[in-house]
C-alpha positions as CSV (number, residue, x, y, z in Angstrom):
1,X,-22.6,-4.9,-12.4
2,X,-19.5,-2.7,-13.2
3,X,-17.5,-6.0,-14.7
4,X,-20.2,-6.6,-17.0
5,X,-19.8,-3.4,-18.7
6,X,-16.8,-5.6,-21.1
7,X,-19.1,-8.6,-21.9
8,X,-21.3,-6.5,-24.6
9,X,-20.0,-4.6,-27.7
10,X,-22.5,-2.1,-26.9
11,X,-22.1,-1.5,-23.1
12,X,-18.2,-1.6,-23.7
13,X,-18.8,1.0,-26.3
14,X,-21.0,3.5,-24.4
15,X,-18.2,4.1,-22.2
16,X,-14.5,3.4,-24.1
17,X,-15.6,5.6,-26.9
18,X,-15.1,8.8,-26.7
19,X,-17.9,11.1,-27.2
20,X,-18.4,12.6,-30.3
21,X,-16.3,9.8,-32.2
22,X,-17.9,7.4,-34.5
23,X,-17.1,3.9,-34.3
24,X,-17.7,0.2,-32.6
25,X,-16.7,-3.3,-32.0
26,X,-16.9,-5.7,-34.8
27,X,-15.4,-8.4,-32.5
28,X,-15.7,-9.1,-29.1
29,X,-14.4,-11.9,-26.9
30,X,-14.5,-11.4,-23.5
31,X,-12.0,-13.5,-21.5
32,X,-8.2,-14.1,-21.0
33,X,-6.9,-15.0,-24.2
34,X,-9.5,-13.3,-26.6
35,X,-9.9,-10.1,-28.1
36,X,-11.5,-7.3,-30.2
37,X,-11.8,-5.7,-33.3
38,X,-12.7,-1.7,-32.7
39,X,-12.7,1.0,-35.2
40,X,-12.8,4.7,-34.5
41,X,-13.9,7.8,-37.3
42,X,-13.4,10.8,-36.3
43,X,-14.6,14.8,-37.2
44,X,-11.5,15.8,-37.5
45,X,-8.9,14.3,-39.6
46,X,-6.2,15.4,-37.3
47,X,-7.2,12.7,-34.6
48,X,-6.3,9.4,-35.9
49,X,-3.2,7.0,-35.1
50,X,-4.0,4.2,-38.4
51,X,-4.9,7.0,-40.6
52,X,-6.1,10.7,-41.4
53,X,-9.5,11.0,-39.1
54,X,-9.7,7.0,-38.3
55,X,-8.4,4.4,-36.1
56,X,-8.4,0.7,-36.8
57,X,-7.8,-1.4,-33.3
58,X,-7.4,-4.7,-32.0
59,X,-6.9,-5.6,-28.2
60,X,-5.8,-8.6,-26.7
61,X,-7.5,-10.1,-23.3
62,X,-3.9,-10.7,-21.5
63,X,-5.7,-10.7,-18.0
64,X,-9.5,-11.0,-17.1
65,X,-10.4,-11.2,-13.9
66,X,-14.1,-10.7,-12.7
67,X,-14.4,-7.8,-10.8
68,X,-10.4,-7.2,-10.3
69,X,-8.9,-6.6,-13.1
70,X,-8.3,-6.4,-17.4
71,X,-4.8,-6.2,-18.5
72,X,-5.3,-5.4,-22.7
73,X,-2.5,-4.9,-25.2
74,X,-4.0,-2.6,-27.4
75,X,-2.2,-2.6,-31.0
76,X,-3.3,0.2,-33.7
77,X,-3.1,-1.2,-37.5
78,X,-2.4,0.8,-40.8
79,X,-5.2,0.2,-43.3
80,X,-2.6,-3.1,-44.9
81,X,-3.7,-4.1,-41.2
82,X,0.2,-3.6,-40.2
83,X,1.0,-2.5,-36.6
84,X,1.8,0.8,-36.0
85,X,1.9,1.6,-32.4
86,X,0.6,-0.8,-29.4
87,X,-0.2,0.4,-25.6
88,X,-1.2,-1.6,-22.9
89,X,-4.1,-0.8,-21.0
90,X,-5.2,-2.2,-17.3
91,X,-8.5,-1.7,-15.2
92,X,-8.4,-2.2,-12.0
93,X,-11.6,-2.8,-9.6
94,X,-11.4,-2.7,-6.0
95,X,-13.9,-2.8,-3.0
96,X,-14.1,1.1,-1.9
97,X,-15.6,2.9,1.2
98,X,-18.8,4.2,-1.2
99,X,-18.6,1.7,-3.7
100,X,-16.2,1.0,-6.0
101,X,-12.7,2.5,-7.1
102,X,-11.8,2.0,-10.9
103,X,-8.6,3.1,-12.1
104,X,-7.6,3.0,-16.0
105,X,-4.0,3.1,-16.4
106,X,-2.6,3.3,-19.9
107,X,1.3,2.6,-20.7
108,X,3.7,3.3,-24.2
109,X,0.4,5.4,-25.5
110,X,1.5,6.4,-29.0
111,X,2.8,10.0,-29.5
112,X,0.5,10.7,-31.8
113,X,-2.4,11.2,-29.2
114,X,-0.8,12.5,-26.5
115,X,-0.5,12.2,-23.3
116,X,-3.2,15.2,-21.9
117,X,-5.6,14.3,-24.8
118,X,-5.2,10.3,-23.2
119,X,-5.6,11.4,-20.0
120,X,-8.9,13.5,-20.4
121,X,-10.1,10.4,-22.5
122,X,-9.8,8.5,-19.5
123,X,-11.4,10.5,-17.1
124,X,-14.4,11.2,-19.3
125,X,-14.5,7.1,-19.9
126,X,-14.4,6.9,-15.7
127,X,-17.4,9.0,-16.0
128,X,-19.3,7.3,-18.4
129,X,-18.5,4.3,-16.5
130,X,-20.1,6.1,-13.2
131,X,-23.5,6.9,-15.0
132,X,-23.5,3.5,-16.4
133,X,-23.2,1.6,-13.5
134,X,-24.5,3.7,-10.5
């Protein structure tokens, strides 16, 4: 159940998109080698890495492996659709005790959110995950 959560644009999007922030996937292609198109609005025109308030994102399918793991390099575009920061992002999904253990890890995440902000994005997203799946 927990891997299917990236095969629809609006599962994926009930739990990578932070709450209170606009937004969705105009592309998805869920495998090794494909991709997605995601844009973000936000409240507050402070948040936003492509512009004032927005974000304009495509991801990369490096690795997709069914109930292991998805290895994504994540690029953020200026509105000329130029990149102007990338991250890479894994999920990991392992056999637990009680279940299952996901871990999101996130590497060269663009100054301009912050490290503290990304982490507490990533724990709600865990959680969203949770009520999701369980």
């Amino acid at each position: 159940m927990l891997f299917r959560t990236f095969l629809d644009p609006e599962t994926l999007k009930a739990w990578r998109i932070p709450e209170g922030v606009d937004g969705g996937f105009s592309a998805l292609d869920p495998r090794a080698g494909g991709g997605y198109r995601l844009e973000l609005r936000y409240a507050d025109e402070a948040h936003g890495v492509s512009a004032p308030g927005k974000d304009l994102v495509e991801g990369h399918f490096v690795d997709f492996l069914a109930d292991e793991r998805v290895l994504e390099r994540v690029r953020f575009l200026g509105e000329d659709r130029r990149e102007i920061a990338a991250m890479t992002f894994e999920t990991l999904i392992e056999a637990a005790q009680s279940g299952t253990k996901v871990t999101l890890r996130a590497t060269g995440v663009p100054d301009a959110v912050g490290a503290d902000t990304h982490r507490e994005a990533l724990a709600a997203a865990l959680r969203r995950l949770a009520l999701l799946t369980e």
